[in-house]
GULOKE-942244 format. One record per residue: residue number from 1; x, y, z of N, C-alpha, C in turn. Coordinates in Angstrom, 2 decimals. Layout:
N
+-----+---------+---------+---------+---------+---------+---------+---------+---------+---------+
|   i |     n.x |     n.y |     n.z |    ca.x |    ca.y |    ca.z |     c.x |     c.y |     c.z |
+-----+---------+---------+---------+---------+---------+---------+---------+---------+---------+
| NUM |       X |       Y |       Z |       X |       Y |       Z |       X |       Y |       Z |
...
+-----+---------+---------+---------+---------+---------+---------+---------+---------+---------+
% end
This chain:
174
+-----+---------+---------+---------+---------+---------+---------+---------+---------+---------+
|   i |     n.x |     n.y |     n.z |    ca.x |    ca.y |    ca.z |     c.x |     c.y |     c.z |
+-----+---------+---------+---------+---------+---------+---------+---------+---------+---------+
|   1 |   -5.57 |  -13.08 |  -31.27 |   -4.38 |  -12.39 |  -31.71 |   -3.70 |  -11.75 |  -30.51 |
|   2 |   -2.32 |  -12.07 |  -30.33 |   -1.61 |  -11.23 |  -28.74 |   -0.83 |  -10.29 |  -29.70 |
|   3 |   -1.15 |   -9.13 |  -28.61 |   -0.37 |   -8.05 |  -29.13 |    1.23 |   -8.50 |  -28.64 |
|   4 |    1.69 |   -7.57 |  -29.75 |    3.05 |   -7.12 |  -29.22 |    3.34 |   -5.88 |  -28.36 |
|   5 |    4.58 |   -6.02 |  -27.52 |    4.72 |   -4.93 |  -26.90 |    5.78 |   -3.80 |  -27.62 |
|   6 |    6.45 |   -4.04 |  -28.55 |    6.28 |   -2.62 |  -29.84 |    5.30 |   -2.19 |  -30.34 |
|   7 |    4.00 |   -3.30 |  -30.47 |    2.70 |   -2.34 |  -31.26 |    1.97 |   -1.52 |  -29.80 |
|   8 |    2.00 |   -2.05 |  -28.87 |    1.16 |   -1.49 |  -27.28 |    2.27 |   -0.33 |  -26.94 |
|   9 |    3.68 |    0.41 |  -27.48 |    3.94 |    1.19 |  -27.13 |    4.47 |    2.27 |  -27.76 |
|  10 |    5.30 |    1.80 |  -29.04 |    6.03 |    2.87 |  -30.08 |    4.79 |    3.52 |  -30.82 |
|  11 |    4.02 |    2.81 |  -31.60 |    2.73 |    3.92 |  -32.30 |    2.14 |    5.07 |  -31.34 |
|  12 |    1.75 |    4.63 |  -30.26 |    1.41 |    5.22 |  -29.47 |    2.19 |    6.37 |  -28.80 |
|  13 |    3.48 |    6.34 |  -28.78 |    4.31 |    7.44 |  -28.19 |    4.69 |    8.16 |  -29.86 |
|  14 |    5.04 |    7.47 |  -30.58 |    5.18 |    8.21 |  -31.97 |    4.34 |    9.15 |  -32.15 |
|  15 |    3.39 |    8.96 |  -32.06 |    1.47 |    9.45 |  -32.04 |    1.75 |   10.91 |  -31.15 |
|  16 |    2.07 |   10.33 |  -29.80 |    2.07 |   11.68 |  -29.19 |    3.41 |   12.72 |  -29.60 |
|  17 |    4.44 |   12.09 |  -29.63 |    5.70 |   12.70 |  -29.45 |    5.19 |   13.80 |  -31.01 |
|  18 |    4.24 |   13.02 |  -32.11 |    4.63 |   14.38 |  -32.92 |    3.63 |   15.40 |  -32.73 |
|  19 |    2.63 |   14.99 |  -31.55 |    1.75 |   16.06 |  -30.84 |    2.40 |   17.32 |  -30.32 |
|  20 |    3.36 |   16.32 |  -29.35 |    4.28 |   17.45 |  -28.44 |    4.86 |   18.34 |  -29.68 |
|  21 |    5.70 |   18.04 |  -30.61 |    6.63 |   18.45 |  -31.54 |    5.65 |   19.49 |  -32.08 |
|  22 |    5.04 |   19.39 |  -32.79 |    3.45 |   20.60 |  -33.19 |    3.11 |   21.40 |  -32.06 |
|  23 |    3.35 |   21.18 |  -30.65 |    2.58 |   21.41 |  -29.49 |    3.86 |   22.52 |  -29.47 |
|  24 |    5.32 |   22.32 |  -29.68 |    6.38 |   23.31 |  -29.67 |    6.59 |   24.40 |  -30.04 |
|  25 |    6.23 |   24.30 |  -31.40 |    6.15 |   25.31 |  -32.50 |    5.20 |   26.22 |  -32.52 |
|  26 |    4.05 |   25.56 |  -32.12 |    2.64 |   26.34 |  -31.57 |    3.43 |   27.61 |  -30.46 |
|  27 |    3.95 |   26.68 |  -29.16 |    4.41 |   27.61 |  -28.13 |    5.37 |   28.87 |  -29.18 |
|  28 |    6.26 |   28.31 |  -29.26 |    7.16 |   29.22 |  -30.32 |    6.74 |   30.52 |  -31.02 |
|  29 |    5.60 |   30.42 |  -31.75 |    4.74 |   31.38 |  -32.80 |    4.14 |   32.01 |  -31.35 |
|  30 |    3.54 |   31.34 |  -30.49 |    2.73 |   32.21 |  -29.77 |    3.52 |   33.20 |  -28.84 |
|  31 |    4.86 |   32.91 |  -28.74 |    5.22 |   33.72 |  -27.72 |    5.81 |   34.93 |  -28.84 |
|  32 |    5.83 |   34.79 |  -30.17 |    6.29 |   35.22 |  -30.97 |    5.03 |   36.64 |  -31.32 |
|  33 |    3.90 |   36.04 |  -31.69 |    2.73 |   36.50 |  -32.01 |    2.92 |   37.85 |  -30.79 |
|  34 |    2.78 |   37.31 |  -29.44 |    2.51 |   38.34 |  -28.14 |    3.56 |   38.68 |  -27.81 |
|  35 |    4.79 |   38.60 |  -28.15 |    5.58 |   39.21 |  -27.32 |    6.33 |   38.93 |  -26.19 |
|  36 |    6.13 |   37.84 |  -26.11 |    6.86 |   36.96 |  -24.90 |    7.86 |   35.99 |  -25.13 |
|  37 |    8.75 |   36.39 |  -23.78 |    9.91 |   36.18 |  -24.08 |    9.63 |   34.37 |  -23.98 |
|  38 |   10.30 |   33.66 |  -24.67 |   10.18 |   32.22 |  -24.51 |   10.62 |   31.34 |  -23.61 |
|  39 |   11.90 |   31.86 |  -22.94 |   11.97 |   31.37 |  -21.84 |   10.83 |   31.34 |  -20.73 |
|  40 |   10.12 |   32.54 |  -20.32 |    8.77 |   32.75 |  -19.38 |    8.19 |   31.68 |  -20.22 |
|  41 |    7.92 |   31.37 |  -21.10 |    6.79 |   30.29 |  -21.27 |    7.49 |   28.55 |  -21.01 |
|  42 |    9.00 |   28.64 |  -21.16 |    9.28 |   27.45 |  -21.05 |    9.56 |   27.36 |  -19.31 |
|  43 |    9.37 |   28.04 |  -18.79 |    9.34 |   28.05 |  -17.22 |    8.16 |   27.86 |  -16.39 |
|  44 |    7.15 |   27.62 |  -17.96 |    5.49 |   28.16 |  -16.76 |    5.34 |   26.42 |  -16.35 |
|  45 |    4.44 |   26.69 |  -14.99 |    3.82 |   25.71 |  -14.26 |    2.64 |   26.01 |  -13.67 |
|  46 |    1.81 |   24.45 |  -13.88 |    0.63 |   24.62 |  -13.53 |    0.32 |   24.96 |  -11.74 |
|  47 |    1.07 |   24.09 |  -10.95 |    1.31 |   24.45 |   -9.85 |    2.97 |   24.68 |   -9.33 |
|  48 |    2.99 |   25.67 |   -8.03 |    4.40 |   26.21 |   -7.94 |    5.22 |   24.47 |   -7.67 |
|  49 |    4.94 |   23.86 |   -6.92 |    5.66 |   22.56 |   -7.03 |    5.31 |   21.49 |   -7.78 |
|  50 |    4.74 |   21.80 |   -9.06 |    5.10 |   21.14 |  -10.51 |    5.90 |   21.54 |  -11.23 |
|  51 |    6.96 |   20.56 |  -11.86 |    8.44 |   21.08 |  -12.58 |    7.58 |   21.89 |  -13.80 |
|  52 |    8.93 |   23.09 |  -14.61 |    7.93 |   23.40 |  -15.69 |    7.86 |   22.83 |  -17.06 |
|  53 |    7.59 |   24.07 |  -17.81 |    7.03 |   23.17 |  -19.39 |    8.49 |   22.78 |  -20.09 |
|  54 |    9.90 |   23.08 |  -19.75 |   10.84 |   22.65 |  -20.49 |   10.86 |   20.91 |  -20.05 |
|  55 |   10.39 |   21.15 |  -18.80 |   11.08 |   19.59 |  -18.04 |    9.79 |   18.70 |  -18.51 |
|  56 |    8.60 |   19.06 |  -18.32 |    7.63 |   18.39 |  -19.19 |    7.88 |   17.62 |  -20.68 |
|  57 |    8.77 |   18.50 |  -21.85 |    8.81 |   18.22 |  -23.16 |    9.90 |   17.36 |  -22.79 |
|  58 |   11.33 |   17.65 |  -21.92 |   12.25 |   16.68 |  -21.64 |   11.94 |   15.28 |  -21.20 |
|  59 |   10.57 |   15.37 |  -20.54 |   10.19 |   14.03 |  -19.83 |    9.47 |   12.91 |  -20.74 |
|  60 |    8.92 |   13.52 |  -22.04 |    8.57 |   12.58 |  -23.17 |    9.58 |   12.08 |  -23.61 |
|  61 |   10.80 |   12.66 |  -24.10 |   11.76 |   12.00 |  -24.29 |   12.59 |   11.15 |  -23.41 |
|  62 |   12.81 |   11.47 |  -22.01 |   12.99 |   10.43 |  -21.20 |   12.18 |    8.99 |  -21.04 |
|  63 |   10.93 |    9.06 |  -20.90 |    9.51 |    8.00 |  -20.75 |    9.62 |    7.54 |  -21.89 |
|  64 |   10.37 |    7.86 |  -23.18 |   10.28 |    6.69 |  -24.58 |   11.91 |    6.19 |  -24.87 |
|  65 |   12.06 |    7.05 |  -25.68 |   13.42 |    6.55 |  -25.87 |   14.35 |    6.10 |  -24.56 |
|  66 |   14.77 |    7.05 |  -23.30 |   15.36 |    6.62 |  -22.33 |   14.50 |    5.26 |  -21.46 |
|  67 |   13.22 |    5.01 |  -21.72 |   12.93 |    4.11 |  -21.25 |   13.33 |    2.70 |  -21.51 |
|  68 |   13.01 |    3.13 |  -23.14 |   13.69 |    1.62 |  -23.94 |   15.16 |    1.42 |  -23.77 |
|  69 |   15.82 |    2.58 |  -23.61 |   17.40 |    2.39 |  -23.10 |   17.86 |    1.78 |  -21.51 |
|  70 |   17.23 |    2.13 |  -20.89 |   16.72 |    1.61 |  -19.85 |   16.46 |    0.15 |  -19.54 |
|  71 |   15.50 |   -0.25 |  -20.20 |   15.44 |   -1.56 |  -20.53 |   16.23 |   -2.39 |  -20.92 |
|  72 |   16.96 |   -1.89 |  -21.86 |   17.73 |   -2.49 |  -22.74 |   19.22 |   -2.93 |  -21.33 |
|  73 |   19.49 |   -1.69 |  -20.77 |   20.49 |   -1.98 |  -20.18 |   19.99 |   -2.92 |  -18.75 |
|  74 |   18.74 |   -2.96 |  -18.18 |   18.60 |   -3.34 |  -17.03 |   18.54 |   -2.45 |  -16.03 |
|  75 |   17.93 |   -1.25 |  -15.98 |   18.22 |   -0.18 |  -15.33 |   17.98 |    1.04 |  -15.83 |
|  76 |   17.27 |    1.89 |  -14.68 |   16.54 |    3.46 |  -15.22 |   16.45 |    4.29 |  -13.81 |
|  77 |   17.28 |    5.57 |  -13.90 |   16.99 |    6.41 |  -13.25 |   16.70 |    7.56 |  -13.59 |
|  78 |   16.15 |    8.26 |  -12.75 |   15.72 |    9.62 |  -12.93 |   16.24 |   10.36 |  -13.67 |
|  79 |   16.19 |   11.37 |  -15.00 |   17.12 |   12.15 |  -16.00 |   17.61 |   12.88 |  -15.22 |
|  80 |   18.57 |   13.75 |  -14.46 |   18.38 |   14.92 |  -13.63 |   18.89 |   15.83 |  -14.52 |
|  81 |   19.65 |   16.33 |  -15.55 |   19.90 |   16.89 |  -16.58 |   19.15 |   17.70 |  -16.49 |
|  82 |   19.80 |   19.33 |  -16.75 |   18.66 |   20.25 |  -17.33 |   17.91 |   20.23 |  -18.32 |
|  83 |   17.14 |   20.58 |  -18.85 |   15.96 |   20.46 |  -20.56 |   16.01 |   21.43 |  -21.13 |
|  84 |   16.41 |   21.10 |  -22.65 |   16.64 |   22.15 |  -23.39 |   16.22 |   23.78 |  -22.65 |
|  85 |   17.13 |   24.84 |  -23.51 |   16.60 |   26.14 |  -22.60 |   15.86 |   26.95 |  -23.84 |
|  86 |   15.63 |   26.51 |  -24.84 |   15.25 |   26.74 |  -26.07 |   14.15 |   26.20 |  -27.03 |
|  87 |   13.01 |   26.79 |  -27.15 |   12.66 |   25.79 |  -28.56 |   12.87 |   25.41 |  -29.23 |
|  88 |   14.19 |   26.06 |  -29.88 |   14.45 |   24.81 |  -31.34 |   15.66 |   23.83 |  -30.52 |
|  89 |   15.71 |   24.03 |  -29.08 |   16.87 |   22.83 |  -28.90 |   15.57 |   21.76 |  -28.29 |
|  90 |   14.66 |   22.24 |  -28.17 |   13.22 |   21.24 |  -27.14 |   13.25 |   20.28 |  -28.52 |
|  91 |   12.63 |   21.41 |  -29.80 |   11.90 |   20.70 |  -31.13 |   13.43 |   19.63 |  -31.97 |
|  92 |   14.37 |   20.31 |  -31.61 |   15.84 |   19.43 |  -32.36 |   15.82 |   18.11 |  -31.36 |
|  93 |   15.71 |   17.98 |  -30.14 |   15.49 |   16.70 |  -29.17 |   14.16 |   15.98 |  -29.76 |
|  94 |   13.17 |   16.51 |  -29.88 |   12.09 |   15.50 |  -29.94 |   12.57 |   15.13 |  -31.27 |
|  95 |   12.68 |   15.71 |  -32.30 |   12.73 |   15.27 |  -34.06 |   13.75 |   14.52 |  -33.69 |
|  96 |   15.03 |   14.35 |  -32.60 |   15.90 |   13.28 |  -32.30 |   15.27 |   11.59 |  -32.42 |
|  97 |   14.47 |   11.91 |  -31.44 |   13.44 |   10.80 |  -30.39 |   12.75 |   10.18 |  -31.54 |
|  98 |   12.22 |   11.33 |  -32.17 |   11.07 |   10.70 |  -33.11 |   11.69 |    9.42 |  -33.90 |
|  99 |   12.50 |   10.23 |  -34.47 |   13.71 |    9.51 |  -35.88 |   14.14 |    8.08 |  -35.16 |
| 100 |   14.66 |    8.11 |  -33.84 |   15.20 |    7.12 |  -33.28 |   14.46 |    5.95 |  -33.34 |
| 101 |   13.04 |    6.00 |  -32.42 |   11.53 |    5.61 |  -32.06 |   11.51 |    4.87 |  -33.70 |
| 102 |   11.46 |    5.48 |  -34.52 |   10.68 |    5.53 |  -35.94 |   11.83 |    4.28 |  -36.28 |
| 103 |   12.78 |    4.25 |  -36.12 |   13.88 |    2.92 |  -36.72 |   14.19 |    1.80 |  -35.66 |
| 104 |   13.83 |    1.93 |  -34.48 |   13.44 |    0.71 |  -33.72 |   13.10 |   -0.87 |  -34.70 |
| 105 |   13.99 |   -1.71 |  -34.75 |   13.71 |   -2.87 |  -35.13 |   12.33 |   -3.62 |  -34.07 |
| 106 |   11.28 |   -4.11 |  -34.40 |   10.29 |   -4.42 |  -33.69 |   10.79 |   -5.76 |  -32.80 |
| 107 |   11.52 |   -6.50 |  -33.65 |   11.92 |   -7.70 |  -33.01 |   13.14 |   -7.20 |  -31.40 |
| 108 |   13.84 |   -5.97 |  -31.54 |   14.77 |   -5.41 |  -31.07 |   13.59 |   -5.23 |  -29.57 |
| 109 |   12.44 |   -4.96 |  -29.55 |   11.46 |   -4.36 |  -28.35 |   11.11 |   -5.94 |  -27.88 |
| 110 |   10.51 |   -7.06 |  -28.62 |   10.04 |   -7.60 |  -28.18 |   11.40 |   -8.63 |  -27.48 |
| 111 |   12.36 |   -8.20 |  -27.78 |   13.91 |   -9.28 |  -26.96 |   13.53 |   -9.11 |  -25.26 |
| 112 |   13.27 |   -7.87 |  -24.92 |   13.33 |   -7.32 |  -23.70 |   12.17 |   -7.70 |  -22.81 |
| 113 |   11.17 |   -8.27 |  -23.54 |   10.29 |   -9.04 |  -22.73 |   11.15 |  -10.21 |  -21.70 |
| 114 |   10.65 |  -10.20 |  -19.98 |   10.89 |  -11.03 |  -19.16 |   12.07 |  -10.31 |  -18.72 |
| 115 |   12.54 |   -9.46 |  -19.36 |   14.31 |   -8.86 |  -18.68 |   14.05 |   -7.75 |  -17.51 |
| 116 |   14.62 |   -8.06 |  -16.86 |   14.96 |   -7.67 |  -15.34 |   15.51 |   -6.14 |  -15.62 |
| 117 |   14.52 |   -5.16 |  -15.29 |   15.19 |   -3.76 |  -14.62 |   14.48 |   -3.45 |  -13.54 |
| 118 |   15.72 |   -2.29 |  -12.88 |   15.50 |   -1.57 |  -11.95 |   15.14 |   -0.13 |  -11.82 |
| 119 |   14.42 |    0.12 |  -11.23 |   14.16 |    1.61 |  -11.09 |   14.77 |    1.77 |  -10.06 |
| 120 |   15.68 |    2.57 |   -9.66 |   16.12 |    3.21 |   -8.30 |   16.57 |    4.76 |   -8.54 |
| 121 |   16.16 |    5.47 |   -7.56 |   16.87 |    6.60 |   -7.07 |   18.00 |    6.79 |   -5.95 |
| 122 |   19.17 |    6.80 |   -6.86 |   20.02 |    6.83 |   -5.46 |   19.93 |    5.43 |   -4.75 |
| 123 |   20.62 |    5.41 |   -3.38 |   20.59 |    4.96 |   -2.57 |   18.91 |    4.92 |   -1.65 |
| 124 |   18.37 |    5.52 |   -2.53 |   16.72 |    5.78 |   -1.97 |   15.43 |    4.99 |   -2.00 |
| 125 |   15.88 |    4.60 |   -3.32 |   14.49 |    3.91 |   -3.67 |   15.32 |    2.99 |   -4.62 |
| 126 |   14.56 |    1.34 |   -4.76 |   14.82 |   -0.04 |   -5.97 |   13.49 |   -0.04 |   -6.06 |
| 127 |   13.25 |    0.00 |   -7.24 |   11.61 |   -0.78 |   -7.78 |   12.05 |   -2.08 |   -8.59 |
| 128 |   12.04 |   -3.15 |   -8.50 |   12.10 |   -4.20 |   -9.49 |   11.31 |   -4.57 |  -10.15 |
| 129 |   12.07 |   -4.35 |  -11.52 |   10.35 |   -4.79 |  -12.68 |   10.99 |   -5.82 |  -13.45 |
| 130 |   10.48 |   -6.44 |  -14.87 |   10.38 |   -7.28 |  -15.70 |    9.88 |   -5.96 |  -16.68 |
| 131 |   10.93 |   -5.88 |  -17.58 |   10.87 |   -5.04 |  -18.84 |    9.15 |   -4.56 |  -19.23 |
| 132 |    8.77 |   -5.51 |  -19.70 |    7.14 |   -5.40 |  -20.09 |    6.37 |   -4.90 |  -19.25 |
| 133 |    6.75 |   -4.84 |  -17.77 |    6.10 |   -4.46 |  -16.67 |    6.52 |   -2.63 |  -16.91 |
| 134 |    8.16 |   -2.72 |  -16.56 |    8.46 |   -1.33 |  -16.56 |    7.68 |   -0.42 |  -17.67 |
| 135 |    8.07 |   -0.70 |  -18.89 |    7.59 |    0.07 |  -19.89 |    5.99 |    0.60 |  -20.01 |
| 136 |    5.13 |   -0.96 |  -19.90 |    3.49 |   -0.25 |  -19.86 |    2.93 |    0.23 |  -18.23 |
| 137 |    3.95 |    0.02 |  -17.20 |    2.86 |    0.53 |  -16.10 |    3.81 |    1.44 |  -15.56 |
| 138 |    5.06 |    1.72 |  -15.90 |    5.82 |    2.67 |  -15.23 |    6.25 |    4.07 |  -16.31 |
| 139 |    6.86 |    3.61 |  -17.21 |    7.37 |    4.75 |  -18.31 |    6.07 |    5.30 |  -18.87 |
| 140 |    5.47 |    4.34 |  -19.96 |    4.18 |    4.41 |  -20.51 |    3.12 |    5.66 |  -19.71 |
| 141 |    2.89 |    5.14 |  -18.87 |    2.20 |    6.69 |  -17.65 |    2.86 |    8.09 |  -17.42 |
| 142 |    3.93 |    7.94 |  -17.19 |    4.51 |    8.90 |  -17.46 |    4.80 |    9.60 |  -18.59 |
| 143 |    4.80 |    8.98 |  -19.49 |    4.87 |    9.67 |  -20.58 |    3.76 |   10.39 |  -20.95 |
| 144 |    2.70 |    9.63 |  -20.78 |    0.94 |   10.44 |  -20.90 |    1.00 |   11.77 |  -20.11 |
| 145 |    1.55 |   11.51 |  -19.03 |    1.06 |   12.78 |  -17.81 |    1.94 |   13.23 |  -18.31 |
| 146 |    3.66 |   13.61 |  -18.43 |    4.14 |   14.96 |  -19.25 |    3.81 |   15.45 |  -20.37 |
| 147 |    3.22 |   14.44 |  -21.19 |    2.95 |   15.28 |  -22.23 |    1.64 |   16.05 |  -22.21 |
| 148 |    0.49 |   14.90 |  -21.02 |   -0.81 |   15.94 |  -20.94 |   -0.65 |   17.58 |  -19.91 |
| 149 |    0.59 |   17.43 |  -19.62 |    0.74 |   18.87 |  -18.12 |    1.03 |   19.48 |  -19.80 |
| 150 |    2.59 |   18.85 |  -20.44 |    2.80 |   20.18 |  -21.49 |    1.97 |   20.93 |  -22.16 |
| 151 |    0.79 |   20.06 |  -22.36 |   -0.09 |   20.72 |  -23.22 |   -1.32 |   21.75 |  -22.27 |
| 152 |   -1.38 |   21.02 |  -20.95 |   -2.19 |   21.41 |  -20.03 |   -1.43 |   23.32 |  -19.83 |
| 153 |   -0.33 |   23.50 |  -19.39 |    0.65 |   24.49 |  -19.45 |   -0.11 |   25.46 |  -20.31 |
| 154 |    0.20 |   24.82 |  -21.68 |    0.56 |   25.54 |  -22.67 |   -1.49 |   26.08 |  -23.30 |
| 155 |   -2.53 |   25.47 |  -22.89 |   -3.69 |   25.65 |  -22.61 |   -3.74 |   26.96 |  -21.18 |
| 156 |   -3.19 |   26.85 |  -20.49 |   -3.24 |   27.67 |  -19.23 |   -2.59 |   28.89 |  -19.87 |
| 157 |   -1.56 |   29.27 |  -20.21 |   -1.11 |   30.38 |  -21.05 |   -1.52 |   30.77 |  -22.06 |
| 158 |   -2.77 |   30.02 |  -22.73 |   -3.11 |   31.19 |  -23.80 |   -2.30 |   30.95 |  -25.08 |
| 159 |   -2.01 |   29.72 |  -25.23 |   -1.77 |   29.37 |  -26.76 |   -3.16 |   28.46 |  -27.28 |
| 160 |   -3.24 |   29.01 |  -28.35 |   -4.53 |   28.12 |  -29.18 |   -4.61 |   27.07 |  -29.63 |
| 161 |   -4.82 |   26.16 |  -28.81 |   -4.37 |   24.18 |  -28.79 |   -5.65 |   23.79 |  -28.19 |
| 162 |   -6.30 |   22.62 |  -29.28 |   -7.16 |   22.04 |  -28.45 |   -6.80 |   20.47 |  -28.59 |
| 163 |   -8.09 |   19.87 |  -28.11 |   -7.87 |   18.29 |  -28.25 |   -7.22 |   17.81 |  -28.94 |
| 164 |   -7.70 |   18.07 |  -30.38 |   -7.27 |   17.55 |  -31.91 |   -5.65 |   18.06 |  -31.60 |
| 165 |   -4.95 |   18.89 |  -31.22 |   -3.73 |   19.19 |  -30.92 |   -2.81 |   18.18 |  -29.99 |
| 166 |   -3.66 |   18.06 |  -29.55 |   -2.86 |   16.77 |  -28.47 |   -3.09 |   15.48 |  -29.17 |
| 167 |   -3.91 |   14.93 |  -29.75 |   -4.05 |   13.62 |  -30.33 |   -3.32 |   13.92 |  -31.43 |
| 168 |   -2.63 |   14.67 |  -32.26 |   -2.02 |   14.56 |  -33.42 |   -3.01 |   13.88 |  -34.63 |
| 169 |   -1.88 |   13.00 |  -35.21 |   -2.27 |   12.27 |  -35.95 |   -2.33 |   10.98 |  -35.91 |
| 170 |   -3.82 |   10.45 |  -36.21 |   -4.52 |    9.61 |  -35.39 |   -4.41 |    8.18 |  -35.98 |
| 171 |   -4.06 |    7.23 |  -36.11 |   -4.00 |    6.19 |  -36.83 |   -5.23 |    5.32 |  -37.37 |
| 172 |   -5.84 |    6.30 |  -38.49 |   -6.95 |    5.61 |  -38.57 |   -6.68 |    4.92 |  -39.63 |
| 173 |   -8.31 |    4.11 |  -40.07 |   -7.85 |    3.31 |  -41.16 |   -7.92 |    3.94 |  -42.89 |
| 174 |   -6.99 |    3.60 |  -42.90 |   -6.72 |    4.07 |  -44.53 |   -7.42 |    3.25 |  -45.77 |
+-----+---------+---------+---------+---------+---------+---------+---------+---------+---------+
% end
């Protein structure tokens, strides 16, 4: 049986993205619970030259949906856009992503197999990929590592999140 590359990537970011989305609200209540202002928590970083936890939740949504847009057009650069400055504008973006992700025609993912994009920054950097390439060894990773710092963050500050928080909901068998 060959997989598809909608089943090797949308369940799987669906999976997390409604981790992150739970992972929001958590932050939200907690800064609520203690007293903290929410911006300080959407600013925290694990190290001083790691971006912080807003640009983290922004970067799941870049690594899925902007990836597949990306694809689609032949071409992906860096978001440079600021990230939401708010939780309910972080949690109104992901429930965006989700919804979007969630109505993806499957046949619509697998067109983009063999299609030619570029990664470049600027005048700085061209990476040339083949769609299937970009998505599982370039976006796909990235998307893991922002969403594992967001949660990593949000573990470092003292909100009450464990594993089971980050895996969401798990696709088992029914």
């Amino acid at each position: 049986m060959s997989l598809s590359l909608h089943t090797a990537l949308i369940p799987g970011w669906l999976q997390i993205l409604g981790s992150v989305r739970a992972l929001v609200d958590k932050a939200e209540a907690h800064c609520a619970e203690h007293g903290l202002q929410p911006a300080d928590l959407l600013q925290a970083r694990l190290a001083d030259d790691m971006l912080p936890l807003a640009y983290q939740f922004k970067s799941c949504s870049v690594h899925s949906r902007g990836a597949i847009e990306g694809a689609q057009r032949g071409a992906f650069s860096p978001d440079m856009s600021e990230p939401a400055a708010t939780f309910s504008a972080t949690a109104q973006r992901l429930d965006e992503i989700i919804a979007w992700l969630s109505g993806l025609d499957p046949a619509s993912i697998e067109a983009l197999v063999g299609k030619e994009v570029v990664f470049s920054i600027g005048d700085k950097l061209r990476l040339p990929f083949v769609a299937e390439r970009f998505l599982l060894g370039f976006s796909q990773p990235n998307f893991f590592f922002h969403a594992t710092t967001a949660y990593d963050i949000l573990r470092m500050k003292g909100v009450a999140i464990g594993k089971r928080d980050f895996l969401g909901s798990m696709p088992i068998k029914a």
